[in-house]
N, C-alpha and C positions, 0 to 999 in steps of 0.2 A: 504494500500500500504506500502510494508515495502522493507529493503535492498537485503532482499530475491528475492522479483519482481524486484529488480532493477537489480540485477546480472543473474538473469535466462533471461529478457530482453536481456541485452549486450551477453550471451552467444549465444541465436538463432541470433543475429548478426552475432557475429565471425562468425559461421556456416554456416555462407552462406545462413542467414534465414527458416534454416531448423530444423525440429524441431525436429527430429529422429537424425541427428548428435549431439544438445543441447543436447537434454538427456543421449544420450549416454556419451558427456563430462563431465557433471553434476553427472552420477551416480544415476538417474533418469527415474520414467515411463514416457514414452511420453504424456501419458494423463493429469500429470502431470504440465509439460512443459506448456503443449496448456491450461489451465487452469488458469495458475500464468498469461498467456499472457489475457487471456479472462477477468482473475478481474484486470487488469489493465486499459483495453480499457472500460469495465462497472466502474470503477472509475471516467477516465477521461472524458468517454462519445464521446471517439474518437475512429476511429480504425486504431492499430499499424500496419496494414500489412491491403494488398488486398490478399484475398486468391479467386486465377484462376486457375482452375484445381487441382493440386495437389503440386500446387506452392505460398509459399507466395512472396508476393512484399511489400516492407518497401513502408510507405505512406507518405507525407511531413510532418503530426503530427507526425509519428514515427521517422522520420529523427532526427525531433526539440526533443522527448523524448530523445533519443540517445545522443544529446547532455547535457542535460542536468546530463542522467543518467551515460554519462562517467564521468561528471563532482563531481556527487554527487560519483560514486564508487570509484575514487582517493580521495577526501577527507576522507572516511572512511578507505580506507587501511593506509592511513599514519596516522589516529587516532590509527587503531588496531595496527601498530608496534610500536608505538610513545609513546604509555602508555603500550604497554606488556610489550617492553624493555625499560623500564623507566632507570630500574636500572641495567642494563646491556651493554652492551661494546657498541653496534649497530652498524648497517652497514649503509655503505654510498656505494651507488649504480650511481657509475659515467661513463657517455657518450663520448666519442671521435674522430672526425675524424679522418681520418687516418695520414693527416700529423700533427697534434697535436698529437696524438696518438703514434706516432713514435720521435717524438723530444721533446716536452715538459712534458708528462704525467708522465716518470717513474723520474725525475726529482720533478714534483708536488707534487707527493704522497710522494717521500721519505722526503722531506721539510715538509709535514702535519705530520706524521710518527712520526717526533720529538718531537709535540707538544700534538698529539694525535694518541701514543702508543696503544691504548686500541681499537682503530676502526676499523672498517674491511671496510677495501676500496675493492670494487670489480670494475674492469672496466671493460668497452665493447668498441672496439675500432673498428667503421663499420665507410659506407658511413653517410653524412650527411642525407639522405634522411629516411634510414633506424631508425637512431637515433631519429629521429622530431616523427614517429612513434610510438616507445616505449615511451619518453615522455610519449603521447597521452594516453596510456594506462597502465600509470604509471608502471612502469618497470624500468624505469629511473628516479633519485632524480633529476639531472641536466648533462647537456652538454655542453662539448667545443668545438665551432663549426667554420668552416673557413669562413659558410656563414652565414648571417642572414635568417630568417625562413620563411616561405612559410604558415603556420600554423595559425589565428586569436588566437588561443587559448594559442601560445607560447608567451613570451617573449624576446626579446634578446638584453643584455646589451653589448657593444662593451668595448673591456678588452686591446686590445692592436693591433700595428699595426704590419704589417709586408708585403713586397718584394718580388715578384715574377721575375725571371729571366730568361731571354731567351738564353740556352744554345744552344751551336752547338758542333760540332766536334773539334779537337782541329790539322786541318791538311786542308788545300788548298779543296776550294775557303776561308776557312774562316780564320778569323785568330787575334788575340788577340785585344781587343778594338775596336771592328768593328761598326759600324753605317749603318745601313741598311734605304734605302727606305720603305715606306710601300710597294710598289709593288715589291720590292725584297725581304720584308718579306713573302708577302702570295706567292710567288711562290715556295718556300722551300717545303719538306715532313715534316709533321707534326709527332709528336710522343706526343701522350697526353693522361690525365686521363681522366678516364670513365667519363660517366653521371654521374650526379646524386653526385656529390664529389663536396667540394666547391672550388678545384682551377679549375677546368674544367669548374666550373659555372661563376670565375669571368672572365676567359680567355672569354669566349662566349660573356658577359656581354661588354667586353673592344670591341670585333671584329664589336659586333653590334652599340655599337655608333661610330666606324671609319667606317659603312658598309663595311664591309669585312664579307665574310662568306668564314670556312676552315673546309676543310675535310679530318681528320686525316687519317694515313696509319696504323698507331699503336693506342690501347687504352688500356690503364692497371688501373689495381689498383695500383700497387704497383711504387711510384718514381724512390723507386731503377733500376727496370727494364726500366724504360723508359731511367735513366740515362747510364744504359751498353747498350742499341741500341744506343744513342747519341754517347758515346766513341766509337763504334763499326765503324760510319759514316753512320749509317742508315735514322740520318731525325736530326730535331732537337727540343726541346721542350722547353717546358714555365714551371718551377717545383718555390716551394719555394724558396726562394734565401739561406737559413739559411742550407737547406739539403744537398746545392753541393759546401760548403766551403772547404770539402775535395778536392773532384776530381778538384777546381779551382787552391787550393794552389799547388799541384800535377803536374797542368799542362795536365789533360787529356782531361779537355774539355774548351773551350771558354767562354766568358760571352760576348753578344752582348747587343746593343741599338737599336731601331727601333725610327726612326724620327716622334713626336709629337706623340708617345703610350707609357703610362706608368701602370704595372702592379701593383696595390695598393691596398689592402684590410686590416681588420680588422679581429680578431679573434672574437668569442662571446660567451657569457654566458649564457646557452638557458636554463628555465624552466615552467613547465607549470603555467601561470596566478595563479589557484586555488591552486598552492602550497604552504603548509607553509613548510617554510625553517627554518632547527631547527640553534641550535647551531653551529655543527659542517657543517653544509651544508656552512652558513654564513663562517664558519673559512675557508675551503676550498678554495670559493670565492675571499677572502678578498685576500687569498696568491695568487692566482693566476693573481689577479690584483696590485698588489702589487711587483710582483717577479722579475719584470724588476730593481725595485730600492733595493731589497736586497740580491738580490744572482746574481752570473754573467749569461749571455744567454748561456742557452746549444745550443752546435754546433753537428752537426751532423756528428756520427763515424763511420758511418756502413762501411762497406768494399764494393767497385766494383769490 
């Protein structure tokens, strides 16, 4: 059994346990394919798939191989880049959600930048769910996530805290410092982020321990757009608080209070368990958890 079996395994995974897509991704004869899979299962004396018809089905020992074989093929790819580019610049391959992504990241990096010139930061700035994913299949070194993980296999160290706010319109019924009931909060039009994002996850999270269930009119990725339907008077939403310092100073939109709910979460540090974290992964980290006490908090510029 070697790494070979291990990656032609994960491949007919991907594929949807087929074994004619595998090879084709492999570059590969099919009989091939079905072969590396057969001395694996005479290895272990188990079988990795139920083959019915003309269909495999992963079996709960192939399930449990799978784990262990994502496990073992991340370790080896961060051995294969970790010693090729020993002596070379390397990259740093970083995660983030989209409101970290959009406020704190390009910030992050220019602060790492200074100290390590020579690195190639790549980012990916998607849903939190999307990222927990690549993690998984190392693709990702680490993430900066708004929620903590969903994942046994992740990690997530909480890095800092931060404010969510319930904006409104900034024009009749509402109007500056306002203090709402719960029952005149949920009967407002919502305007909120997707699934699958961590403010949409902690908003949900908050509605369920006040049992309140809302069903938004709008759902976006993007805050900025939720915030121009809120100026517009279209509903009102729940965004980072740190995002709409602009449009508060301005005066375009409101900032409310809801009676006994408060919007509170933490950011996080997500990587997979089996990771080693080299140097510069660590240095990344350290500034990020650190960055409160030595640079000032980026506020958010964008334009409405």
């Amino acid at each position: 059994m070697t790494i070979r079996h291990v990656h032609i395994f994960l491949s007919v995974c991907e594929c949807g346990n087929n074994l004619t897509k595998a090879a084709e991704k492999l570059y590969m004869a099919q009989p091939a394919v079905t072969l590396a899979i057969k001395e694996i299962e005479k290895y272990y004396g188990v079988n990795l798939f139920d083959r019915i018809g003309k269909r495999l089905y992963i079996t709960e020992a192939g399930k449990q191989f799978r784990e262990y074989a994502l496990r073992i093929s991340t370790l080896f790819d961060d051995m294969e880049k970790g010693l090729k580019n020993w002596d070379s610049f390397g990259i740093l391959r970083i995660g983030a959600s989209i409101t970290i992504g959009s406020q704190f990241m390009a910030n992050y990096v220019e602060a790492f930048n200074k100290s390590y010139p020579n690195v190639d930061v790549r980012v990916l700035i998607d849903t939190s769910d999307t990222l927990e994913q690549k993690l998984l299949n190392n693709e990702l070194d680490f993430v900066l996530n708004e929620s903590s993980v969903h994942q046994e296999n992740l990690i997530a160290e909480a890095y800092m805290e931060d404010t969510l706010a319930v904006i409104t319109p900034a024009r009749q019924p509402f109007y500056s410092g306002q203090t709402m009931t719960k029952e005149e909060f949920k009967k407002h039009r919502f305007l909120l982020r997707e699934h699958g994002s961590g403010t949409r996850e902690v908003f949900e999270q908050v509605m369920a321990v006040n049992n309140m269930s809302i069903t938004p009119m709008w759902e976006a990725m993007s805050t900025t757009a939720l915030v121009n339907a809120v100026i517009h008077g279209l509903g009102i939403s729940v965004v980072p608080r740190r995002m709409v310092s602009g449009p508060l100073k301005k005066g375009m939109i409101y900032m409310a209070e809801v009676e006994g709910i408060e919007f509170k979460r933490c950011f996080y540090i997500v990587y997979h368990r089996d990771k080693l974290l080299s140097k510069s992964i660590q240095s990344f980290i350290n500034l990020c958890k650190c960055y409160e006490l030595d640079y000032p908090i980026p506020k958010y510029n964008g334009l409405f």
